[in-house]
C-alpha positions as CSV (number, residue, x, y, z in Angstrom):
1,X,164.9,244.9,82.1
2,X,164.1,243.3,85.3
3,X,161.0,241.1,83.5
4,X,163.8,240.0,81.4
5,X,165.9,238.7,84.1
6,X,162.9,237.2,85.7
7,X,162.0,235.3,82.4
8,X,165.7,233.5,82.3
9,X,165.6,232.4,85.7
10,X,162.2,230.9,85.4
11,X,163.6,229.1,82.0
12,X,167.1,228.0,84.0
13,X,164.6,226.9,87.1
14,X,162.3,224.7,84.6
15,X,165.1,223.5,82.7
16,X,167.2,222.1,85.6
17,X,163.9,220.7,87.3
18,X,163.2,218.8,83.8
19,X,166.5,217.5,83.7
20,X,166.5,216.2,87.4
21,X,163.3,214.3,86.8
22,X,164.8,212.7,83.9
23,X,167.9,211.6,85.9
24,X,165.5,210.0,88.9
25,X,163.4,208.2,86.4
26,X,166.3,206.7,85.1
27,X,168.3,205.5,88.0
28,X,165.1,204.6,90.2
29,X,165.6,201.7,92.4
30,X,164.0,198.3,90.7
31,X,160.5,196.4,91.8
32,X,161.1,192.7,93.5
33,X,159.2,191.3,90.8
34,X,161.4,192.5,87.6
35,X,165.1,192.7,89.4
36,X,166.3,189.8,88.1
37,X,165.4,191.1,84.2
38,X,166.5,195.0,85.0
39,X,169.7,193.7,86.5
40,X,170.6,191.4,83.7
41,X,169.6,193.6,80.8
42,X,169.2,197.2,81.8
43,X,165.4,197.5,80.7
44,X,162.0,195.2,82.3
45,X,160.8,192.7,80.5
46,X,163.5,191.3,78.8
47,X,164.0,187.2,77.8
48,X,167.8,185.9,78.4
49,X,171.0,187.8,77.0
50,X,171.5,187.5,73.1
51,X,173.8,185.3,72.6
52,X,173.7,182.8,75.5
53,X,172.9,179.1,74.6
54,X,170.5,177.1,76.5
55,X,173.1,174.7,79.2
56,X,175.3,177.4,79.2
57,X,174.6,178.5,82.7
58,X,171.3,178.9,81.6
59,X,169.8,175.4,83.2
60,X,169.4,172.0,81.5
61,X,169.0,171.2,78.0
62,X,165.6,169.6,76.6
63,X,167.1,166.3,74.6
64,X,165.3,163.0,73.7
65,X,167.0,159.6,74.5
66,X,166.7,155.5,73.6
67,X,168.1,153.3,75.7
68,X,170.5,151.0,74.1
69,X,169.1,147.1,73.7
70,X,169.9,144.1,72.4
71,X,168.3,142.5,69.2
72,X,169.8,139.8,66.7
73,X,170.7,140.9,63.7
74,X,171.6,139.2,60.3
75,X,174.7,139.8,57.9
76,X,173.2,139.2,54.7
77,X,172.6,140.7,50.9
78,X,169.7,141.2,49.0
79,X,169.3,139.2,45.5
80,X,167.1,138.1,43.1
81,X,166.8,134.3,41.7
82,X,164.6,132.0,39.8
83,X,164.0,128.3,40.3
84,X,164.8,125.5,38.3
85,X,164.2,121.4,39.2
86,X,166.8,119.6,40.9
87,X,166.8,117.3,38.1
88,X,164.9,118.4,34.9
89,X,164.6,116.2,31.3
90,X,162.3,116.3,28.1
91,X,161.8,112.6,27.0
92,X,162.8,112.1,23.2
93,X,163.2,109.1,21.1
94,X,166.8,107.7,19.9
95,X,164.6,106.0,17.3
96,X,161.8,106.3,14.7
97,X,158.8,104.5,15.1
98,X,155.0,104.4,15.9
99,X,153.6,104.9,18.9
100,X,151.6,102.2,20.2
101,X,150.9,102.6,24.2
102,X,151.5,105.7,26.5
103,X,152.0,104.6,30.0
104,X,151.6,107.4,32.1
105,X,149.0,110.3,33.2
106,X,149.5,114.2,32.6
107,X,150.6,115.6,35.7
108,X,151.6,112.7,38.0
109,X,154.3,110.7,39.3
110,X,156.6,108.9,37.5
111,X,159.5,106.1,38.8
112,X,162.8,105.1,37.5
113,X,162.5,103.0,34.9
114,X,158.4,102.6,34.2
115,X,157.6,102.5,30.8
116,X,156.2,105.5,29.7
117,X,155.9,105.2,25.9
118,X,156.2,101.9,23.6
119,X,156.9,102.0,19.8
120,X,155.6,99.3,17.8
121,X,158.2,96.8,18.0
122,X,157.1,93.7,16.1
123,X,160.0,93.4,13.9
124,X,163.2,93.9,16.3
125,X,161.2,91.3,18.7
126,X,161.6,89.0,15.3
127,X,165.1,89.9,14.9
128,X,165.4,89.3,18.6
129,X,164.0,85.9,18.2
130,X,166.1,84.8,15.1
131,X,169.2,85.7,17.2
132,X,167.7,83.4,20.0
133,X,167.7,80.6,17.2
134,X,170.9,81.3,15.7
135,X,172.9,81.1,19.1
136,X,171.2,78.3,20.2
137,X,172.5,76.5,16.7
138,X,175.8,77.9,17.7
139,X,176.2,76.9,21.4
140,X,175.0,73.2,20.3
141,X,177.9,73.1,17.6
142,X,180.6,74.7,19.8
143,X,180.1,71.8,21.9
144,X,179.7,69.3,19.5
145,X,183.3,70.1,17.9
146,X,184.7,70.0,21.7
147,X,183.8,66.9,22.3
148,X,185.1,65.7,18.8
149,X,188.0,67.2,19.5
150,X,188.9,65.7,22.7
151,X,188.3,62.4,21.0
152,X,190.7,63.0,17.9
153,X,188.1,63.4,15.4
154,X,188.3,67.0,14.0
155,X,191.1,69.3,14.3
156,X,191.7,72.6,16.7
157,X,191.1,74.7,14.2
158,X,186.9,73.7,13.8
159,X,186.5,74.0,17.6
160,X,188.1,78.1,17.1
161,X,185.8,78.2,14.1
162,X,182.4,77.4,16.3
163,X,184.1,79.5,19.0
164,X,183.9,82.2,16.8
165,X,180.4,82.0,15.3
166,X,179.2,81.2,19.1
167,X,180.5,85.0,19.8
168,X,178.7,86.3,16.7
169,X,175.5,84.7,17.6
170,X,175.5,86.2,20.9
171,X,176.5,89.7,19.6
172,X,173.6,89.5,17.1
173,X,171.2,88.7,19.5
174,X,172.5,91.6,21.9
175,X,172.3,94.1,18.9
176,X,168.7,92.6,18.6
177,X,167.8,93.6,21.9
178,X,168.8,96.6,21.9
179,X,167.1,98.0,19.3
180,X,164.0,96.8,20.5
181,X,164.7,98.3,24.1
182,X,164.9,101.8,22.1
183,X,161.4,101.3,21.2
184,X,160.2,101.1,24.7
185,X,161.0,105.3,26.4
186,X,161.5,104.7,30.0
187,X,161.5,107.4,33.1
188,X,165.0,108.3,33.4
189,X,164.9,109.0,37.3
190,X,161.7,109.8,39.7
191,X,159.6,112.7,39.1
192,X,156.2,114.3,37.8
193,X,155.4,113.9,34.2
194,X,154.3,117.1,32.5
195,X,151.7,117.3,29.4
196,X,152.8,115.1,26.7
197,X,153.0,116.3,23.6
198,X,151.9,113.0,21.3
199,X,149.0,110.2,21.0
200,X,149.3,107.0,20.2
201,X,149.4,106.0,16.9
202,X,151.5,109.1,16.5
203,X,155.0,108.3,14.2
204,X,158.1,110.0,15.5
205,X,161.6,110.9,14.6
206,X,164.6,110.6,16.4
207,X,164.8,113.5,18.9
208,X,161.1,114.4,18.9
209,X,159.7,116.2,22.1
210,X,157.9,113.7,23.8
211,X,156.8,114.5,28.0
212,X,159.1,116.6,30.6
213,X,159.9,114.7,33.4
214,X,160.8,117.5,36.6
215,X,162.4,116.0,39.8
216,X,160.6,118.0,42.5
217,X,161.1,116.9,45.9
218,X,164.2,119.9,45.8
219,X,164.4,122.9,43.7
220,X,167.4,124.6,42.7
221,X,167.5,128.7,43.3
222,X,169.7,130.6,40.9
223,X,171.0,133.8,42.1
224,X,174.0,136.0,41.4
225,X,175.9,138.6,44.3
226,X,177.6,141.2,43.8
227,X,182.0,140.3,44.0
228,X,182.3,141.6,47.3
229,X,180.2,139.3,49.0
230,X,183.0,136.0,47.2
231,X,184.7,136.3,51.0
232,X,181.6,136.0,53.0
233,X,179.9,133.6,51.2
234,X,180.2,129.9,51.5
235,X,178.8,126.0,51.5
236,X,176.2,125.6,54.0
237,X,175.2,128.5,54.5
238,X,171.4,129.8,54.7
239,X,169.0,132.4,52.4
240,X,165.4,133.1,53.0
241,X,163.4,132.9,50.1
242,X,160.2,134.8,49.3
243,X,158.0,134.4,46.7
244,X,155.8,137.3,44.7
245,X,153.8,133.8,43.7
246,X,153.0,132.5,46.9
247,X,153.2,136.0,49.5
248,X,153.6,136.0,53.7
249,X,155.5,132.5,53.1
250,X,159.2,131.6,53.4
251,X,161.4,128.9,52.2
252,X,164.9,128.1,53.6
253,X,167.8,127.3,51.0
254,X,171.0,125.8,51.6
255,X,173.6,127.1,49.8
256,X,175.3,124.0,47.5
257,X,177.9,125.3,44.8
258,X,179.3,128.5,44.0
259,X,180.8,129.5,41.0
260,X,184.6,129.9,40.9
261,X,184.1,132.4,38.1
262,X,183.3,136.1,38.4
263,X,180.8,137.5,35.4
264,X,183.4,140.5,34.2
265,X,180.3,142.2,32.5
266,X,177.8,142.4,36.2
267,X,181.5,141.8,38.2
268,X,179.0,138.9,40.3
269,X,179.2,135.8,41.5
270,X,176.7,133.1,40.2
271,X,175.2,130.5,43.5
272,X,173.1,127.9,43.5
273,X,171.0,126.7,46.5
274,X,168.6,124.0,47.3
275,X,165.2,124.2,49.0
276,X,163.3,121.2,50.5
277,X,160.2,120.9,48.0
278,X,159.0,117.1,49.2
279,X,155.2,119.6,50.0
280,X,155.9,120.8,46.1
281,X,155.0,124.1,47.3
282,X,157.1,125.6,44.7
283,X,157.5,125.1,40.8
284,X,160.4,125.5,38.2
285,X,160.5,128.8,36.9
286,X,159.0,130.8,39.9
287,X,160.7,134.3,40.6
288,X,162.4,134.8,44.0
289,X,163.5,137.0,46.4
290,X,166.5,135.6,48.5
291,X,167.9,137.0,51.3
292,X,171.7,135.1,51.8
293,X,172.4,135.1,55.4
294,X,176.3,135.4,56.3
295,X,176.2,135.6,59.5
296,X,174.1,136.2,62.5
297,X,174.2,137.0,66.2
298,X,171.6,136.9,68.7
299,X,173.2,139.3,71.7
300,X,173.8,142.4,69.3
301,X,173.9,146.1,71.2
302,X,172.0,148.5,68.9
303,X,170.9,152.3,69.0
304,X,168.8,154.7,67.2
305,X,170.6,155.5,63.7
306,X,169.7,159.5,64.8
307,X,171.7,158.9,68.1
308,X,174.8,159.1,65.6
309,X,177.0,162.1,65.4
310,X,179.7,161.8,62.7
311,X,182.8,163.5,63.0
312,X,185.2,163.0,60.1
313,X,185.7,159.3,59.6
314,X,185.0,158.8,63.1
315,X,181.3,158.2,64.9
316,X,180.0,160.0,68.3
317,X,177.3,159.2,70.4
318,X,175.8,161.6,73.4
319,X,175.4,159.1,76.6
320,X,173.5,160.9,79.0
321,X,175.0,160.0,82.7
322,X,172.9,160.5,86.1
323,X,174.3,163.2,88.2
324,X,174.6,163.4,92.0
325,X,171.7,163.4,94.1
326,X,170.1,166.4,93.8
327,X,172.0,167.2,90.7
328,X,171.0,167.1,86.9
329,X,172.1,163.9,84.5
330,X,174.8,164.9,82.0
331,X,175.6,164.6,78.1
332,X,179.4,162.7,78.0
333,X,180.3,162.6,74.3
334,X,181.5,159.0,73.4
335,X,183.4,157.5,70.3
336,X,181.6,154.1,69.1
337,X,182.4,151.6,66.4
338,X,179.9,150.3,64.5
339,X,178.6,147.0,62.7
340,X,175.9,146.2,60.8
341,X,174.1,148.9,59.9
342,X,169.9,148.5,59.3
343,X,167.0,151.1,58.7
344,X,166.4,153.3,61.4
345,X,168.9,151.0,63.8
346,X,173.0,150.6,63.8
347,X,174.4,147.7,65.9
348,X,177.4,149.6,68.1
349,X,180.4,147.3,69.0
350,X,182.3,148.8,71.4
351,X,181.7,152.3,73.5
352,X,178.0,151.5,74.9
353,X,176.8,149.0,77.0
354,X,173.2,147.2,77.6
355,X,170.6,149.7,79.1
356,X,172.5,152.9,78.6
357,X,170.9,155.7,77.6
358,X,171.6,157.7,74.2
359,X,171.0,161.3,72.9
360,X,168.1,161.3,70.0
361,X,167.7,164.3,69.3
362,X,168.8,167.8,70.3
363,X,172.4,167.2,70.0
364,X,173.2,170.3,68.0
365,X,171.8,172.3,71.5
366,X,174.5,170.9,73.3
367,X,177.4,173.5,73.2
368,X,179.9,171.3,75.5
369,X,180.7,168.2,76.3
370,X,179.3,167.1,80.0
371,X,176.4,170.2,79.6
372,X,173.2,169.3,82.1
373,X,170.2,167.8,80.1
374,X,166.6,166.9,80.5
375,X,165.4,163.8,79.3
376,X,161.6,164.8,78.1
377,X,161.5,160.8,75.9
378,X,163.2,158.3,76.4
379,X,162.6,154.8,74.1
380,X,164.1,151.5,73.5
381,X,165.9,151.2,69.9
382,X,164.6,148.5,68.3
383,X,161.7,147.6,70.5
384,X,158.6,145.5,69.3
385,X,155.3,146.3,69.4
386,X,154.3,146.9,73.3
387,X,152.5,143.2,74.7
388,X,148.4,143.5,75.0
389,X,147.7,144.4,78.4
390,X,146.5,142.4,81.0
391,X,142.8,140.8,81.2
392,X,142.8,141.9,77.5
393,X,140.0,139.7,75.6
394,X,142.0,137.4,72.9
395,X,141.2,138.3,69.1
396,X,137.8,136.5,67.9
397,X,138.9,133.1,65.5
398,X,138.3,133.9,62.0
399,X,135.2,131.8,60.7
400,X,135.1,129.6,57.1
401,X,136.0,126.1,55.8
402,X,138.7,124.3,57.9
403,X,142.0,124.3,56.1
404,X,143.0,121.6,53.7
405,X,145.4,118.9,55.2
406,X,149.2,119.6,54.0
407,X,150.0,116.4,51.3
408,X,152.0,114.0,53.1
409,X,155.8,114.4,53.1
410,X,158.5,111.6,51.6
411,X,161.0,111.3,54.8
412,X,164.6,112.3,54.2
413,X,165.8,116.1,53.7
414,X,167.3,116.2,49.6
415,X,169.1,118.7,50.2
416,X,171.3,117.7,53.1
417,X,175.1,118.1,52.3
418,X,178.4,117.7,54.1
419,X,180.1,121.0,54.1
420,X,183.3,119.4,54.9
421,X,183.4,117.5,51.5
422,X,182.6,114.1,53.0
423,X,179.5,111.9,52.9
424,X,176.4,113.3,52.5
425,X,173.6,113.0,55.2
426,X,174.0,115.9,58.1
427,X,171.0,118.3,57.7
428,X,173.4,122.0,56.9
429,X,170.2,123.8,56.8
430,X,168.0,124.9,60.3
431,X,163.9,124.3,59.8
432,X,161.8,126.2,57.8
433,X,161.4,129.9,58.7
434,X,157.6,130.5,59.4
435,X,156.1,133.3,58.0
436,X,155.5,135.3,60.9
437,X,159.3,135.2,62.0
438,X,160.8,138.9,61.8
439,X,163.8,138.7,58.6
440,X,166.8,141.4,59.4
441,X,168.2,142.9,56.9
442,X,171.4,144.4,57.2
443,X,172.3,147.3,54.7
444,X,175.8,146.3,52.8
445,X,178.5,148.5,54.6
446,X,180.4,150.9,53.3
447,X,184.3,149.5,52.3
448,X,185.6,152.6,52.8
């Protein structure tokens, strides 16, 4: 009986000494080094509270920025085109006849008005000749009877008779001079001959093919844009050709006519523009690439197209603002309005100004608006590639054959216009664009 007693105070003794120690253990004070992570979260070791974003109280957030820049940008549209001669003709005969000289070379230059091709023309030059006689028969008899007349001798009526055949005579012997000037095919306007298609001694028909004649110091560009460009679009104006035929080069048009009607199948617009050919870089028939250039403007502001942060219809920007000293920048949440928008870039026209700095990326880590950041990159939209550094050694010249001497060039632009409507002579078109100038292209906005 009294082991028994013993035992269950023994048991009691160990059971409230177990329990004790497991009460100490529990509540024991915390070390210096893992206070901070005990007090937070109960238990050592332990990261931040679940649920807490980084900026909320927790320090600043990591972003990337871009600075805001300026850059021109272009208001254009993309379209395709082919070329055609400013003034284009195939050479036929009005008449039949034999071919008896060809006056010109495959391939060269022609003038108004040189003989290119001469029939055989030996019996209108004999008709031309009897008409010669008979009007010389009929000027001498005219006179004769008006001389008689004044005197008394014959009567009114023989001086309207020789009248008469004097006006016949001379119509004969303009009919006969016409139908020898058929036989002789002139240029109809300067230009370069193509490859003829006869030989002499050759007999043709009316209307046979005989040698193109293209008028190349301009060439006309053919091009259609879509209907909603009909606003923008106008006399004057610019595009920048480029040619699969002829690549890294780039011709200027000026934009002459535009048609009043819109194509209802393609809902387009069909425009015609001229390019300066007088180097006859370019040939009838090429395929082109034109770039129509609305408008353009040299100071535009312009961000990253990530720095965007759309909100219904409306557009957001993070603009991250220097704090205090001593204190962290800031993320302020501005509403832009956009312009022109391009790849990778979109020109901002009210909200920003030059040199301010934009979030990039981490955006979606910002839980409010004004919450601390950390600018770990920061970049220029639209920058260039960075300039060679100083005392850098200057690119070795290429070696081979010195390049050929450009053909000379006939002075006067062909395709100025007056975009007012009045005479013609004010250059509407700027120089040239060489081929290493940088072309922006601005993605067609959205109407809505």
């Amino acid at each position: 009986m009294a082991s028994r007693i013993i035992y269950t105070a023994v048991a009691v003794a160990g059971i409230a000494a177990a329990s004790g120690a497991a009460w100490w253990y529990q509540n024991k004070p915390a070390s210096p080094a893992s206070s901070g992570s005990v007090a937070a979260t109960g238990r050592p070791d332990a990261g931040p509270p679940t649920g807490r974003a980084p900026g909320a109280g927790g320090g600043p957030v990591a972003v990337e920025a871009a600075r805001v820049s300026v850059a021109r940008l272009a208001d254009d549209a993309q379209a395709v085109g082919s070329l055609r001669s400013r003034r284009s003709v195939m050479v036929r005969p009005e008449v039949s006849g034999r071919v008896t000289q060809i006056n010109f070379r495959d391939g060269e230059r022609v003038r108004r008005g040189q003989l290119l091709v001469q029939f055989d023309d030996q019996l209108p030059q004999a008709q031309v000749q009897q008409a010669q006689a008979e009007l010389s028969i009929a000027q001498a008899n005219d006179k004769r009877n008006r001389e008689l007349v004044a005197q008394g001798f014959i009567s009114q009526r023989s001086v309207d008779e020789s009248a008469a055949n004097l006006q016949v005579a001379q119509a004969k012997l303009a009919l006969a001079r016409a139908t020898a000037e058929r036989l002789r095919i002139m240029a109809p306007f300067d230009g370069v001959a193509g490859i003829r298609n006869v030989n002499v001694g050759d007999y043709l028909k009316d209307g046979t093919d005989i040698v193109n004649v293209e008028d190349l110091d301009a060439v006309y560009v053919d091009f259609r844009l879509p209907e909603r460009f009909q606003n923008k679009i106008q006399r004057g104006q610019r595009a920048v050709l480029e040619m699969d035929a002829l690549p890294g080069r780039r011709f200027v048009a000026v934009v002459h006519a535009i048609d009043p009607l819109i194509d209802a199948n393609g809902r387009s617009v069909a425009v015609r523009g001229c390019v300066d050919n007088r180097e006859l870089a370019l040939r009838p028939g090429m395929f082109a690439r034109v770039n129509t250039v609305f408008s353009e403007r040299e100071q535009a502001l312009v961000v990253p197209e990530e720095a965007l942060v759309p909100q219904g219809a409306r557009q957001f920007v993070y603009r991250v603002v220097q704090g205090e000293e001593g204190a962290p920048p800031t993320a302020r949440r501005v509403e832009v309005r956009l312009g022109v928008r391009q790849p990778g870039r979109v020109e901002v026209l009210d909200g920003l100004a030059v040199g301010d700095q934009v979030v990039t990326a981490g955006q979606q880590r910002l839980q409010r608006d004004g919450a601390a950041v950390r600018v770990v990159n920061v970049a220029a939209a639209g920058a260039g590639a960075a300039p060679a550094p100083a005392g850098a050694a200057a690119p070795a010249a290429r070696t081979g054959p010195p390049a050929a001497a450009p053909a000379a060039v006939r002075p006067g632009n062909p395709c100025q216009i007056d975009v007012a409507g009045g005479a013609r002579g004010t250059p509407a078109a700027a120089p040239a664009v060489p081929a290493a100038a940088p072309v922006t292209r601005a993605a067609p906005r959205n109407p809505a």
